[in-house]
C-alpha positions as CSV (number, residue, x, y, z in Angstrom):
1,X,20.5,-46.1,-1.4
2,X,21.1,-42.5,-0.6
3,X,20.3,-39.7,-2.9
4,X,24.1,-38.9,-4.0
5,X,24.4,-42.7,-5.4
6,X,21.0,-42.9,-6.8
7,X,21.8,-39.9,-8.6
8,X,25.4,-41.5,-9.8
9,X,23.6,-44.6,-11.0
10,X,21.2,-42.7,-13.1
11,X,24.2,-41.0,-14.8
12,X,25.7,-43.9,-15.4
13,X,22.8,-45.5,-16.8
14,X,22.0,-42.3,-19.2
15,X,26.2,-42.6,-20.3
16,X,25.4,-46.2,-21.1
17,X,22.2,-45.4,-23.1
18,X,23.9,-42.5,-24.8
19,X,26.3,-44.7,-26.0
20,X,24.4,-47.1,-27.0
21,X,21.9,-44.6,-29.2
22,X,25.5,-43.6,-30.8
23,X,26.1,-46.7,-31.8
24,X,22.6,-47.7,-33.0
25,X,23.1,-44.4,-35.6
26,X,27.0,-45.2,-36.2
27,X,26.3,-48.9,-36.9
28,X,23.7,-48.6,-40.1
29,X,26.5,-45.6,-41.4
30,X,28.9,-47.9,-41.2
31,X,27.6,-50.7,-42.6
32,X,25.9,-48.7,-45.7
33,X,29.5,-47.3,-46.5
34,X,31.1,-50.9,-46.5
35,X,28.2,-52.4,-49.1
36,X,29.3,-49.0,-51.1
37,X,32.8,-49.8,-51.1
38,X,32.3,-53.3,-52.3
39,X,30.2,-51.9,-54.9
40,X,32.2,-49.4,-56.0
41,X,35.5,-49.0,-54.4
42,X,36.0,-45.3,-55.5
43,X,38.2,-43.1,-52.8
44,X,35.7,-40.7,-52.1
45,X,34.2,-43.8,-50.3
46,X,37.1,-44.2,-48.8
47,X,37.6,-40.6,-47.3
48,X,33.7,-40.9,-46.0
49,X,34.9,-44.7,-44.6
50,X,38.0,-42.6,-42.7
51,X,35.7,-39.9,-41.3
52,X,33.1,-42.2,-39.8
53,X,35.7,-44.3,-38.7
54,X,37.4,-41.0,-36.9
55,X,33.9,-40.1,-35.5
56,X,33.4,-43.3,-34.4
57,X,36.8,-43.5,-32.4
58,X,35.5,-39.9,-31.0
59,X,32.6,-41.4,-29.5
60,X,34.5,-44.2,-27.7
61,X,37.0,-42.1,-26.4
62,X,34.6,-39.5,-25.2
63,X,32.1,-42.5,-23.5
64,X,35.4,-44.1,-21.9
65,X,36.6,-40.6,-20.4
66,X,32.6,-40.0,-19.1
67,X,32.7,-43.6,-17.9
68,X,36.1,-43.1,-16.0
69,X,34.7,-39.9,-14.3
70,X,31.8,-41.6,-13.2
71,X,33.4,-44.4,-12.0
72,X,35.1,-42.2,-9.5
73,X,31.9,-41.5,-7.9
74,X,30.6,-45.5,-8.2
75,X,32.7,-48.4,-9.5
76,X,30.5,-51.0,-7.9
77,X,27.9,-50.3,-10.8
78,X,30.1,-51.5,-13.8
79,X,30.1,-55.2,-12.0
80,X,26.6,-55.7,-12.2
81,X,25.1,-52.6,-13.7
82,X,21.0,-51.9,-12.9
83,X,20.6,-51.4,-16.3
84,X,21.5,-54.5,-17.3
85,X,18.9,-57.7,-18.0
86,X,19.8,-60.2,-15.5
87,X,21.3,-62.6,-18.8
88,X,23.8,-59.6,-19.5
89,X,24.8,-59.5,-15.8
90,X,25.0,-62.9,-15.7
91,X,27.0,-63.3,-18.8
92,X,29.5,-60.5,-17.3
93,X,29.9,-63.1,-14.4
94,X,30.4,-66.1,-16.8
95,X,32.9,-64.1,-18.5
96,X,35.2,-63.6,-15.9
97,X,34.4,-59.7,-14.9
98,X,33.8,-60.4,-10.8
99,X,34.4,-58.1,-7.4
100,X,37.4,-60.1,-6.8
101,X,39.1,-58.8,-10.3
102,X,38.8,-55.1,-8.2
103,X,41.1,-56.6,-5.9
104,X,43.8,-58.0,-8.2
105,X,43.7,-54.7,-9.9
106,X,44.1,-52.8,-7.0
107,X,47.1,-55.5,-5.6
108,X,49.1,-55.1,-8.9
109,X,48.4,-51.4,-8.9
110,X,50.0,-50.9,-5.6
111,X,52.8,-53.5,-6.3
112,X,53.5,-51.2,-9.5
113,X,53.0,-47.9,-7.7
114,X,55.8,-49.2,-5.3
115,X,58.6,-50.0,-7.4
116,X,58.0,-46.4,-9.3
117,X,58.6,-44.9,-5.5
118,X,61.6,-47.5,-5.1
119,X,62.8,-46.7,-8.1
120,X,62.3,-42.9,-8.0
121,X,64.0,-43.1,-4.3
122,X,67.2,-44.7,-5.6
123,X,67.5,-41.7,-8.1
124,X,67.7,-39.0,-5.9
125,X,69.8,-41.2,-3.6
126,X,72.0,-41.2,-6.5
127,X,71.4,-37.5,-7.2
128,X,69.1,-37.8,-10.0
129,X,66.2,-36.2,-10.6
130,X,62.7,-37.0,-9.5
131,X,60.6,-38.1,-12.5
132,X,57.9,-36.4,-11.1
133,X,54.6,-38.9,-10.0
134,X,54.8,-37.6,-6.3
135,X,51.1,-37.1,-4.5
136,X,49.2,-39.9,-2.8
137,X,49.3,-43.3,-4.8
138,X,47.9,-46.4,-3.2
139,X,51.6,-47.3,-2.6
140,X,51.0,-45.2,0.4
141,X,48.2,-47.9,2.1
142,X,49.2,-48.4,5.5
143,X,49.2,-52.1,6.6
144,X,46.5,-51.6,8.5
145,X,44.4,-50.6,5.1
146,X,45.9,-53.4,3.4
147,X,45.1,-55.7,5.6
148,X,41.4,-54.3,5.6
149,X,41.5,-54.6,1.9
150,X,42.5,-58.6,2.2
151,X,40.0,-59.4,4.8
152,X,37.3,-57.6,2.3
153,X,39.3,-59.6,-0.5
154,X,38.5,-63.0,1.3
155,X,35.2,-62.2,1.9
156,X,34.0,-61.5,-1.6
157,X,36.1,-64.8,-2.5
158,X,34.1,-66.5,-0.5
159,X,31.1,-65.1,-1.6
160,X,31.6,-65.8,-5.3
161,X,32.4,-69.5,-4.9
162,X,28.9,-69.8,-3.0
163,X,27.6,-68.0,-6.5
164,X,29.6,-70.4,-8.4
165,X,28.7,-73.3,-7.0
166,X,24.8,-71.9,-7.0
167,X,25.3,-71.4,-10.6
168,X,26.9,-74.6,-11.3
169,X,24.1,-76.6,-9.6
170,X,21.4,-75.1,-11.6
171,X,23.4,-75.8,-14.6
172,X,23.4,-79.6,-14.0
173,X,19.9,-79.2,-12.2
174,X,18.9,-77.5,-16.5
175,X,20.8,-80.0,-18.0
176,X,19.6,-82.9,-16.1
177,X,15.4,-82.4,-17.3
178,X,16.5,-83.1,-20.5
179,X,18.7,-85.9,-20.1
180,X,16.0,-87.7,-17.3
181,X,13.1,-86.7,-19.9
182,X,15.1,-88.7,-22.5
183,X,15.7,-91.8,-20.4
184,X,12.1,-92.0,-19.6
185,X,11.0,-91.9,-22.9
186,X,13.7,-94.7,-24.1
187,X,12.4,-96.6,-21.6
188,X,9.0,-96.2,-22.3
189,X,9.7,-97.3,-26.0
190,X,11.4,-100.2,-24.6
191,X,8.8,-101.3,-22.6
192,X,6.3,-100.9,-25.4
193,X,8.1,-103.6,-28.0
């Protein structure tokens, strides 16, 4: 891993960790102003409820905006980040957030970018105006990079059904101990009376 991406990863991981300390401070405010609302239910409460809440949105937007910017650098890492306990990755898998979901992002991204240069086209065909939106867009892939993009597309396919089906086999493998232990102990009672 070179320097540049090692260095990317680390910010991502200390934008994660940030995050997560704001929270970890946000959470106990928030939940001591809620048991003092039910208590008392005074609008001065209220106003302290709005603020947090307001701060709280702050720090979301401001983690999404230094998440976007980092992402430029590295997307790869929000997949499967390092920081994450293998569980947590693995739940991120199970819940549907895989390579391939790149792909269909970046298929309906240039599908949409395409009929907003259509669209724009057939204005100033007409003599409209341009809207504006002009500079590259991924509507401007040649076929060539498209078709680069699918082959890639088939590939990670590929590679996430061999994970699924890895996955899925140590699920019935786990699932099986149980179920075998059981059986041999029912027939072992059996055989006893």
């Amino acid at each position: 891993m070179g320097s540049s991406s090692k260095n990317t990863e680390q910010a991502q991981e200390c934008c994660y960790l940030e995050w997560m300390s704001l929270q970890s401070q946000r959470i106990p405010e928030l939940k001591q102003l809620l048991a003092q609302r039910r208590s008392h239910g005074d609008e001065d409460n209220d106003n302290k409820l709005r603020e947090l809440t307001g701060k709280i949105i702050g720090d979301f937007k401001n983690y999404a905006a230094k998440r976007a910017d980092l992402a430029h650098r590295c997307s790869s890492n929000y997949y499967a980040p390092t920081w994450n306990s293998p569980l947590e990755n693995a739940l991120i898998w199970m819940g549907g957030c895989r390579p391939s979901s790149f792909f269909r992002l970046v298929y309906a991204l240039c599908g949409s970018q395409t009929e907003i240069r259509v669209t724009q086209f057939l204005r100033n065909i007409d003599g409209y105006e341009s809207s504006g939106g002009g500079g590259a867009s991924l509507s401007d892939l040649s076929a060539e990079q498209l078709a680069k993009i699918n082959v890639l597309h088939v590939k990670i396919i590929d590679e996430e059904e061999k994970m699924t089906k890895k996955v899925s086999s140590l699920q019935e493998d786990a699932a099986d101990i149980p179920i075998a232990t059981v059986a041999y102990e029912m027939e072992m009672s059996e055989s006893l009376t």
